[in-house]
Structure formats: structure tokens, C-alpha cells
N, CA, C and O of each residue as an XYZ file, in Angstrom:
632
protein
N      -4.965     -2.612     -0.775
C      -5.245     -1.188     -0.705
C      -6.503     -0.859     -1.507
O      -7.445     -0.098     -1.288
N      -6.153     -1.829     -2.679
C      -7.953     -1.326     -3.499
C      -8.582     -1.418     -2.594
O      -9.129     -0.450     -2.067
N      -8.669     -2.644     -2.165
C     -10.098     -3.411     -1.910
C     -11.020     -2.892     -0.545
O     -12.226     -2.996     -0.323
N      -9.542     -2.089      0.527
C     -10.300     -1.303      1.457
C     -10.626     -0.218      0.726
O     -11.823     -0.145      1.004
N     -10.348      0.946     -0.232
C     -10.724      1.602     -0.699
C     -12.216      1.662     -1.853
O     -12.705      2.679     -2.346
N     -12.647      0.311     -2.028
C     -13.407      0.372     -2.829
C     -14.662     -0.077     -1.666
O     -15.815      0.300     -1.876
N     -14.411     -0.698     -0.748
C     -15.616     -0.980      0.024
C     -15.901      0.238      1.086
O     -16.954      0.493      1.670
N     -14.874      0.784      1.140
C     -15.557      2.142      1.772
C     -16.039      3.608      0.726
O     -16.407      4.760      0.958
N     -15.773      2.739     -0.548
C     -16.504      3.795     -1.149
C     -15.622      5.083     -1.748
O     -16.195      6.019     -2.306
N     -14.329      5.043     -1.597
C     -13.245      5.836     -1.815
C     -12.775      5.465     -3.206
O     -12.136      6.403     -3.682
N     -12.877      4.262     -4.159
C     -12.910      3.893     -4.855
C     -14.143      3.296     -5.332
O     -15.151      2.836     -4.796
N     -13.558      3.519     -7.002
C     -14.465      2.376     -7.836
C     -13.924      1.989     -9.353
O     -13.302      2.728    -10.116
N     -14.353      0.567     -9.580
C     -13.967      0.230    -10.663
C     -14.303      0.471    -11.993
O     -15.082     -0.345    -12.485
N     -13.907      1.402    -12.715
C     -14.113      2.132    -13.965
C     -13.298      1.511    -15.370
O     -12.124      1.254    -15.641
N     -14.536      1.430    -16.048
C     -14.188      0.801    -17.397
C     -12.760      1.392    -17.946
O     -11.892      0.661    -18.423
N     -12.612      3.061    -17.794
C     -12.512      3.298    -18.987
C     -10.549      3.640    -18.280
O      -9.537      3.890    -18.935
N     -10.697      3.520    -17.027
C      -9.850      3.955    -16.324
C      -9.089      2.172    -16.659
O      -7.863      2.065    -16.681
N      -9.606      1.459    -16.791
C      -9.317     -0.582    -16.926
C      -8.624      0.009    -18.567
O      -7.395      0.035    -18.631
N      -9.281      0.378    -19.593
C      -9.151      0.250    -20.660
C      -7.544      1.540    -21.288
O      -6.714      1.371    -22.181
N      -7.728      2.619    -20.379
C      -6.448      3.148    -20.629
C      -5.023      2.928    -20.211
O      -4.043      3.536    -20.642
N      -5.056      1.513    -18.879
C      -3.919      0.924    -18.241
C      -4.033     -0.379    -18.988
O      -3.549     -1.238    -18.251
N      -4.458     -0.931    -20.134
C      -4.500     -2.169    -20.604
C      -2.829     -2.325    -21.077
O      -1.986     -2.954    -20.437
N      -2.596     -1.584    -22.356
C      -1.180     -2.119    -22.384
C      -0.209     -2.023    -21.139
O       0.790     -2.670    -21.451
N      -0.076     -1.562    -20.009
C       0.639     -2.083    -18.945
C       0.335     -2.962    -18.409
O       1.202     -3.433    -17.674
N      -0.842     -3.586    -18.448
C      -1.046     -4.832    -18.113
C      -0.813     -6.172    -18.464
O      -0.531     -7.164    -17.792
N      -1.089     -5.878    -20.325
C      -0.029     -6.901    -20.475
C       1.012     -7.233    -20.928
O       1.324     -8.313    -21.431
N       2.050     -5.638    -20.659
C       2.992     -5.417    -20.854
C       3.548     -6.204    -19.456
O       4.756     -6.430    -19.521
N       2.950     -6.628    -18.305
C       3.408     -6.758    -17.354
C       2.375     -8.578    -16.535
O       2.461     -9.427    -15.648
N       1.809     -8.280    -17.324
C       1.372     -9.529    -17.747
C       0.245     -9.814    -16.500
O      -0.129    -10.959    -16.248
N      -0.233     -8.661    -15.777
C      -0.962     -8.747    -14.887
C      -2.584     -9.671    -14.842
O      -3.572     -9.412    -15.529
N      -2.463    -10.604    -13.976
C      -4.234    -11.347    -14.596
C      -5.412    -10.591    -14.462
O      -5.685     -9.720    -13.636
N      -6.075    -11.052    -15.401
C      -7.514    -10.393    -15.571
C      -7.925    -10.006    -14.388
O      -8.258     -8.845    -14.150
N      -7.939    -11.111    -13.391
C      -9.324    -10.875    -11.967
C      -8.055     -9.446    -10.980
O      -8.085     -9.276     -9.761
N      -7.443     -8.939    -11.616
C      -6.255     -7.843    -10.915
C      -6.304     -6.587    -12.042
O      -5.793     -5.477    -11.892
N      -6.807     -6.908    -12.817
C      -6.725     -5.316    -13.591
C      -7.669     -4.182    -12.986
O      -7.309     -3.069    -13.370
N      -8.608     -4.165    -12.273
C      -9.549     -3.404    -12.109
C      -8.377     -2.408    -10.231
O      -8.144     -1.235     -9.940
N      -8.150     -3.315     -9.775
C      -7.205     -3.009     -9.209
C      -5.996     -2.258     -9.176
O      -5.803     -1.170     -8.635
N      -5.160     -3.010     -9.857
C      -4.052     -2.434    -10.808
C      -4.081     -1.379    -11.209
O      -3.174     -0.575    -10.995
N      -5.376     -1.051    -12.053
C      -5.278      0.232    -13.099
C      -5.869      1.227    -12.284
O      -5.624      2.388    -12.611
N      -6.839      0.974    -10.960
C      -6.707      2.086    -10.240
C      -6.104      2.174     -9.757
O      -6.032      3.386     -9.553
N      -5.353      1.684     -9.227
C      -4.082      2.334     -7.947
C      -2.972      2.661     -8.906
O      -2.209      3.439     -8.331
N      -2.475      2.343    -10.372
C      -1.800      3.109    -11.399
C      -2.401      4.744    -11.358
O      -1.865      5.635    -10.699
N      -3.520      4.906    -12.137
C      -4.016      5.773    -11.780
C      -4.552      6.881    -10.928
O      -5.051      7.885    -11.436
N      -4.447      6.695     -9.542
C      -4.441      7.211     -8.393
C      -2.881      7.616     -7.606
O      -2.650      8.237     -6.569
N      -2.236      7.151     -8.317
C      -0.481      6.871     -8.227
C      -0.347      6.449     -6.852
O       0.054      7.167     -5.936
N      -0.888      4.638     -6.717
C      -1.095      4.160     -5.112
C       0.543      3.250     -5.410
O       1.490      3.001     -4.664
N       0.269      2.956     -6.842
C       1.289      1.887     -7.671
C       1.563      2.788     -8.479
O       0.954      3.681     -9.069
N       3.182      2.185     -8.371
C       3.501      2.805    -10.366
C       4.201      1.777    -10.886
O       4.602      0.734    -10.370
N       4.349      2.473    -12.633
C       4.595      0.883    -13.386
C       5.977      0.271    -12.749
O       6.089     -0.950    -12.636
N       6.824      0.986    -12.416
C       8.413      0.445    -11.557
C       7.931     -0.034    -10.260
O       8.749     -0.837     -9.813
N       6.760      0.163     -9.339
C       6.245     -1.068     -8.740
C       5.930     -2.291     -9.429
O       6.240     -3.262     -8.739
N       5.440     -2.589    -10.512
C       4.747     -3.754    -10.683
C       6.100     -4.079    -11.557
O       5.722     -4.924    -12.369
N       7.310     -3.853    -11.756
C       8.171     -4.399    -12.319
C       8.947     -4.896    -11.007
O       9.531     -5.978    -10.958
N       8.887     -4.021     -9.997
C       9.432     -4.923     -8.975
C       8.692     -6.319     -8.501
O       9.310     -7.301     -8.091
N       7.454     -6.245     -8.613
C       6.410     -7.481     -8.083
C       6.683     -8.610     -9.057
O       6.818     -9.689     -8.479
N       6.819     -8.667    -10.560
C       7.015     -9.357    -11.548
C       8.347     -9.680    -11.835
O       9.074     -8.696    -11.702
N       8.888    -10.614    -12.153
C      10.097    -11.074    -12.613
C       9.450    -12.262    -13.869
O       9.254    -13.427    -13.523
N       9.230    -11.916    -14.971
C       9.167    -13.024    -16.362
C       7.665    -13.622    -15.761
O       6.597    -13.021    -15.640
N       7.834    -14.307    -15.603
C       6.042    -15.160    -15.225
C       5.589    -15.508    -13.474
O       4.651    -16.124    -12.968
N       6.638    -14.854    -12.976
C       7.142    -15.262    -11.630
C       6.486    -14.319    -10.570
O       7.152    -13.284    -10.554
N       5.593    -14.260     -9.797
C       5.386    -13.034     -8.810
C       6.032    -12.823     -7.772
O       5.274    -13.208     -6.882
N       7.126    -12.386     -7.222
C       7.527    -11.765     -6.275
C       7.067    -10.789     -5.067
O       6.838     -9.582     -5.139
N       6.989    -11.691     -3.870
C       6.545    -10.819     -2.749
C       6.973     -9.699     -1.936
O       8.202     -9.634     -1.901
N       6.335     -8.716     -1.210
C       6.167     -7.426     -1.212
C       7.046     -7.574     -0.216
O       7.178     -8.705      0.251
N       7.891     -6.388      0.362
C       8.994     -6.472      0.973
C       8.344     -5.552      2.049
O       7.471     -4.916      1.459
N       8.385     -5.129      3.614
C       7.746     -4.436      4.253
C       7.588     -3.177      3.817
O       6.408     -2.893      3.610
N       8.582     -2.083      3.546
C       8.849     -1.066      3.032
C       7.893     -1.184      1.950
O       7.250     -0.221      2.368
N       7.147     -1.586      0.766
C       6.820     -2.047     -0.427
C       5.749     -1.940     -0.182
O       5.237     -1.090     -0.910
N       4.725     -2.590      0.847
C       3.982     -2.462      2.084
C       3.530     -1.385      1.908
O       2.823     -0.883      1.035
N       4.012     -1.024      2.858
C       3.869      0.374      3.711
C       3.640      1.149      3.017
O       2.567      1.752      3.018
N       4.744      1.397      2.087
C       4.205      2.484      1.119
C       3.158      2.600     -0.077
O       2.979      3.606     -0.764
N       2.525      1.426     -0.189
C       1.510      1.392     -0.672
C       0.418      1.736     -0.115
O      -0.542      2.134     -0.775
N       0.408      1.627      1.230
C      -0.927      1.496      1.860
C      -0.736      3.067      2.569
O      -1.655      3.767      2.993
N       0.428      3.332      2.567
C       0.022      4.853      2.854
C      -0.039      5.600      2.005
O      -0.251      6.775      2.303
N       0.120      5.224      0.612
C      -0.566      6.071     -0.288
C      -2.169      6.177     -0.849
O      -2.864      7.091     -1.292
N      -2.363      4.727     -0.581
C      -4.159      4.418      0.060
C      -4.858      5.580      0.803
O      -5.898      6.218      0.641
N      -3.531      5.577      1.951
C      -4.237      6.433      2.910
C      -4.654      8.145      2.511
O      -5.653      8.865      2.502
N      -3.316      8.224      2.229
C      -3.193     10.007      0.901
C      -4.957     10.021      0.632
O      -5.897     10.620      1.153
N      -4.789      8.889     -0.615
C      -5.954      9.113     -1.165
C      -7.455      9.242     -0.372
O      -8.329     10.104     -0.468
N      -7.370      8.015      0.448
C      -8.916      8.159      1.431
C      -9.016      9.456      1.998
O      -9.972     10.226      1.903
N      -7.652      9.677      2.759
C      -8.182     10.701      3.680
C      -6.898     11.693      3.442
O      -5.792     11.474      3.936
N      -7.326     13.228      2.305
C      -6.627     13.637      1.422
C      -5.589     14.721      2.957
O      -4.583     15.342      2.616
N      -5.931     14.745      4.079
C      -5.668     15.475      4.600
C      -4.432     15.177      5.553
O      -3.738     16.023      6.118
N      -4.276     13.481      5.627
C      -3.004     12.968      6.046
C      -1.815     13.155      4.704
O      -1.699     12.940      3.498
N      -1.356     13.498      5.428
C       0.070     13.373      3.975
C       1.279     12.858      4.873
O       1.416     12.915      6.095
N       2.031     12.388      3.986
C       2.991     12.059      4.337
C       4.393     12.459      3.488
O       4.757     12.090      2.372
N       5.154     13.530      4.646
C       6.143     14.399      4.768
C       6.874     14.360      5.382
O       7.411     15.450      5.580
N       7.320     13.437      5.959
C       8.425     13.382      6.878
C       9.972     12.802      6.191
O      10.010     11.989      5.267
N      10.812     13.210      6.639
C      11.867     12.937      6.079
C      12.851     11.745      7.559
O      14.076     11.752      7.684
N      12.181     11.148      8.174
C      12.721     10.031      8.712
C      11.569      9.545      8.985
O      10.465      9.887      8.562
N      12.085      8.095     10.275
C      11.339      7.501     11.176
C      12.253      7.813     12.025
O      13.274      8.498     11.971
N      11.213      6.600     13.613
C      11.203      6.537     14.705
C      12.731      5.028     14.652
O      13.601      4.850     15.505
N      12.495      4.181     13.259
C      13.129      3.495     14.002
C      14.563      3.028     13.433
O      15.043      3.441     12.378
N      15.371      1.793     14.590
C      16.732      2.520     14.389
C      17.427      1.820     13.522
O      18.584      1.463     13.744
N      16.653      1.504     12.231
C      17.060      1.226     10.863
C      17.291      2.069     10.134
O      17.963      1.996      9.105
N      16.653      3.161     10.670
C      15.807      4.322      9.354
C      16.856      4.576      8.519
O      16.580      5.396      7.643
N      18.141      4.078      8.494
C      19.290      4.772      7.087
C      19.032      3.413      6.208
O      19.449      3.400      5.050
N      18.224      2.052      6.838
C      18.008      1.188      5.493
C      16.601      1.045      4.720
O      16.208      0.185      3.932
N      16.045      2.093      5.184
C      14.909      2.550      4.552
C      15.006      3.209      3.290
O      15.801      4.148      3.257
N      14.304      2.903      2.109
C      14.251      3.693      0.660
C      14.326      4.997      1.070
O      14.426      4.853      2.288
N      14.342      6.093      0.873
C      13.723      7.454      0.649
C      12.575      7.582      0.159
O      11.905      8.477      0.676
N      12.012      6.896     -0.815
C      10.905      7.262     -1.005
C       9.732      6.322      0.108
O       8.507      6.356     -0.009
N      10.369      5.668      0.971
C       9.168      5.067      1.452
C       9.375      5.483      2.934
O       8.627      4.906      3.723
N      10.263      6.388      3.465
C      10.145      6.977      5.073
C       8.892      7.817      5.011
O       8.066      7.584      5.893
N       8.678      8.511      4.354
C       7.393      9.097      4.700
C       6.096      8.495      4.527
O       5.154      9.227      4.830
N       5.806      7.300      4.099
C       4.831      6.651      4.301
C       4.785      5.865      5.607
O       3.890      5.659      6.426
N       6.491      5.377      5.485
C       6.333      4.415      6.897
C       6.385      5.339      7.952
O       6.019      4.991      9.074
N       6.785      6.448      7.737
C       6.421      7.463      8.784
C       5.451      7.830      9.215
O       5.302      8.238     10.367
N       4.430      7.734      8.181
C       2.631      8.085      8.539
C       2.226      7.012      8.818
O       1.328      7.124      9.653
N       2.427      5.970      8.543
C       1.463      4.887      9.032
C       2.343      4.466     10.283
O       1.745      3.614     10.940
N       3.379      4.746     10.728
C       3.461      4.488     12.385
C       3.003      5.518     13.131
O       2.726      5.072     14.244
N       2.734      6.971     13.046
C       2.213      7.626     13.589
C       0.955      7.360     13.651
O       0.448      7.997     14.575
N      -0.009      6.523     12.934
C      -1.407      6.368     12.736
C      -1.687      4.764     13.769
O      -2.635      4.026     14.036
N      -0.467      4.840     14.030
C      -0.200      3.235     14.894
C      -0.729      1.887     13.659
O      -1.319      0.850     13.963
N      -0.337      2.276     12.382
C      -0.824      1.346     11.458
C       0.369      0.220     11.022
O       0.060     -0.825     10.451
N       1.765      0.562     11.361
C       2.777     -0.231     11.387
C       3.807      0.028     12.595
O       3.999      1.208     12.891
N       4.345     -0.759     13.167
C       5.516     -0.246     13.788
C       6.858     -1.919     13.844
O       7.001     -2.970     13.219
N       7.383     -1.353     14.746
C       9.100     -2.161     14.244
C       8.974     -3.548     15.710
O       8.042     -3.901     16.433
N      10.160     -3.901     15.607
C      10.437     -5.398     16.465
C      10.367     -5.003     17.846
O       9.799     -4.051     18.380
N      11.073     -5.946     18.315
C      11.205     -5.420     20.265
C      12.739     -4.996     19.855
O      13.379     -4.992     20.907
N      13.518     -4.667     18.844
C      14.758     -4.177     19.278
C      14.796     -2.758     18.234
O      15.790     -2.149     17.839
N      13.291     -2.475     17.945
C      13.129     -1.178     17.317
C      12.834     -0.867     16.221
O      12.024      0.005     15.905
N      13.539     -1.630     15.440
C      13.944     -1.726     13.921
C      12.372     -2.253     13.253
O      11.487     -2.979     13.707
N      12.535     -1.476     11.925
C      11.676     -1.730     11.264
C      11.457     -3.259     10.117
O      10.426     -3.771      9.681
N      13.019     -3.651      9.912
C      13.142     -4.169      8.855
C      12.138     -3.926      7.499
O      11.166     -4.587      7.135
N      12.661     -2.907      6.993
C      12.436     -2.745      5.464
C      12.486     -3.836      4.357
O      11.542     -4.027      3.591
N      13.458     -4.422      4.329
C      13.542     -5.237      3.541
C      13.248     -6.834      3.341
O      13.401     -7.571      2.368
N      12.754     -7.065      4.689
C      12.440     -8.387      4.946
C      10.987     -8.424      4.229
O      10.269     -7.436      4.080
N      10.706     -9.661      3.838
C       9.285     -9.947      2.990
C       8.294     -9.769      4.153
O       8.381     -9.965      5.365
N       7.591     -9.449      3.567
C       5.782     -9.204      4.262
C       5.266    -10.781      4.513
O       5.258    -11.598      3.592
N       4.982    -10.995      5.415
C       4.435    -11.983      5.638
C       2.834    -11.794      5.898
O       2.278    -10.727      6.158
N       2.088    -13.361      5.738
C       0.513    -12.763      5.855
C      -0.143    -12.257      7.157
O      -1.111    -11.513      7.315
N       0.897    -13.055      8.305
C      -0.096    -12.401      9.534
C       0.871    -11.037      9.633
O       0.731    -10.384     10.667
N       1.543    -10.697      8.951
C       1.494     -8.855      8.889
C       1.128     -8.022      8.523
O       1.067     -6.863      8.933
N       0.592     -8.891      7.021
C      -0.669     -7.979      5.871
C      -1.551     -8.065      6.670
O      -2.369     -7.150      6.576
N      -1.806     -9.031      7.692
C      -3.255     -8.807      7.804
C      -3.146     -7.929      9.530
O      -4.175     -7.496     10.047
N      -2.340     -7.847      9.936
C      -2.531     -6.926     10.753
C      -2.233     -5.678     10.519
O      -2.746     -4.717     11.094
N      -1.466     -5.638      9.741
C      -1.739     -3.769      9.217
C      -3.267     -3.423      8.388
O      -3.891     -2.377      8.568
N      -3.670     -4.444      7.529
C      -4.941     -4.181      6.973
C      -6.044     -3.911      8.566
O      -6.588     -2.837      8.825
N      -6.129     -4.996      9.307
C      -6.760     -5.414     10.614
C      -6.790     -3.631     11.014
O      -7.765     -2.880     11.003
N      -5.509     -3.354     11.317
C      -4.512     -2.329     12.084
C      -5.793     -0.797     11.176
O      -6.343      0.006     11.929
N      -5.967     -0.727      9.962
C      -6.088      0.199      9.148
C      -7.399      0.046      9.614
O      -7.851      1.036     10.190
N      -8.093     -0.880      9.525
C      -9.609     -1.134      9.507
C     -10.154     -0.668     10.409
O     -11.355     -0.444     10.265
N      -9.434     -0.296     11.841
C      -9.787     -0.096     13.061
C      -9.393      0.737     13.678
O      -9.577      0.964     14.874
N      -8.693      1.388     12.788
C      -7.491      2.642     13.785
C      -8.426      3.733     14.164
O      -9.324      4.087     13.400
N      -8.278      4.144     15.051
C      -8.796      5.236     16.191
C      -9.016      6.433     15.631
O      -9.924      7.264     15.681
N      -7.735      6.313     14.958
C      -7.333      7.647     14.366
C      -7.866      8.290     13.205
O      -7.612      9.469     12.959
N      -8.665      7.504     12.406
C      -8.921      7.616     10.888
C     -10.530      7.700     11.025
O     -11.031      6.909     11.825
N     -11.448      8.637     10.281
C     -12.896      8.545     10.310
C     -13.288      7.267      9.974
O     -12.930      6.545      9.044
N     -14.111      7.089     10.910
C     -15.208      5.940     11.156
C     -15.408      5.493      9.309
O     -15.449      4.304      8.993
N     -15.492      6.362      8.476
C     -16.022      5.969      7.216
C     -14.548      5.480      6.065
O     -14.526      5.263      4.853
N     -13.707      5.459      6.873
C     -12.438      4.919      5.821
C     -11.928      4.147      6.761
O     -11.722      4.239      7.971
N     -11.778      3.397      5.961
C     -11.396      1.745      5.836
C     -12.247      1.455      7.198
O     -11.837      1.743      8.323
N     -13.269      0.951      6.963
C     -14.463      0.627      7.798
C     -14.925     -0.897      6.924
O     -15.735     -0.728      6.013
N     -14.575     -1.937      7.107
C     -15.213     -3.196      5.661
C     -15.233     -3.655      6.533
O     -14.575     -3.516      7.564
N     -16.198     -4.441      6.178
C     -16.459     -5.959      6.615
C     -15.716     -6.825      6.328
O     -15.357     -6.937      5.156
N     -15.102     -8.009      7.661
C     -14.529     -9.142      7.542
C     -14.934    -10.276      6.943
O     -15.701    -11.040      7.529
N     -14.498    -10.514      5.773
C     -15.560    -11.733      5.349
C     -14.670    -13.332      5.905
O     -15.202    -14.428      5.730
């Protein structure tokens, strides 16, 4: 989520914004080449510190669960483009009672934005881990969507 946000210019990495999230960092033991990250999307409230306690277990990193996902990157979206919000109090799909509460309205905006959607039997699975060719097609998905100005999340593939 930084990293499309910082190459389109929606972000940037600030000293001082690094230097006031330091003790959560290594309260949480986050690595150096991730603080600049971290402490903005703390700060932007993309992450909060009960996210990165879910990601961390002792020295151990734990991967992002779809729901976990989603709602990160539609709070990305909040931020890029202040005029999407996300307000909905369900989804489309026919899991939606094993969905968090706090994360239907993200996964609600980013399937309306066609930036995530569910299996061939509907369902979203929330809780199943993110896998990479899904990060990278929702990132892919974000980079290109129809729907969103040409100037957010517009990066280059390296």
C-alpha cells in the first residue's frame, strides 16, 4: 500500500513522521528497510499498532489473511482518493457473516472498484492467507482499475 502510494506521489517518506513511530517499531520489532513504511501507514491510520501485532508473533512474521488485505489497501485507497470511502455495512458475497466488521466496508469498496472479488461459488474467504499471485493481482487489479484517476496508483512495473 505504501509503495503504490509513494510512487504516485500520494505519499512520502518523512523523517520526523519515522522518528515519532520509532518506539512502536521496536516495540514490535519491525526492520529498518520497513520503518519508513510502517510509520506512514501508522500515521495515515492505513495500519494500526493491533495490525502489526497481528502480523508479528515473538520474532516470527505471520501472513496477511485476505480480509487483512483488503482492508489495508482500501484504506490506501481512503487516503489516495479522499472521495471513495468506504461505508457499507455488508458485501456481495455469501460469506459476508465471516467477515470482521471492521473489514466489510473496505472489502466492500474494493469489490465495487472491481479491485477484489470472491471464488466461482461466491464466497470471499476472509480468512484464508493471501497468497502472492493474489497480492499481486489486486495490486495489478489497483494499478489499472478503470475506475480510479489515471494519477493514483499509476507505477511502474519493475
Amino acid at each position: 500500500a505504501y509503495k503504490l502510494l509513494l510512487e504516485t506521489g500520494k505519499a512520502k517518506a518523512d523523517a520526523s513522521v519515522q522518528e515519532k513511530w520509532t518506539s512502536v517499531m521496536n516495540t514490535y520489532k519491525i526492520q529498518s528497510w520497513a520503518h519508513p513504511a510502517v510509520s506512514f501507514c501508522l500515521e495515515e491510520g492505513i495500519v494500526s499498532i493491533s495490525d502489526l501485532s497481528g502480523f508479528i508473533s515473538g520474532e516470527v512474521n505471520r501472513s496477511a489473511t485476505r480480509e487483512q488485505a483488503a482492508e489495508i489497501l482500501g484504506r490506501a485507497l481512503e487516503v489516495a482518493v479522499p472521495a471513495k470511502k468506504a461505508n457499507a455495512t455488508s458485501t456481495i458475497f455469501k460469506d459476508n457473516a465471516s467477515i470482521s466488521k471492521d473489514a466489510i466496508p473496505y472489502i466492500a469498496l474494493l469489490n465495487a472498484e472491481k479491485i477484489v472479488n470472491g471464488d466461482d461459488l461466491g464466497k470471499f474467504n476472509p480468512k484464508n492467507t493471501l497468497n502472492r499471485t493474489e497480492t499481486a493481482v489486486m495490486v495489478t487489479t489497483s494499478l489499472y482499475s478503470r475506475t480510479l484517476p489515471t494519477t493514483v496508483f499509476r507505477v511502474r512495473l519493475v
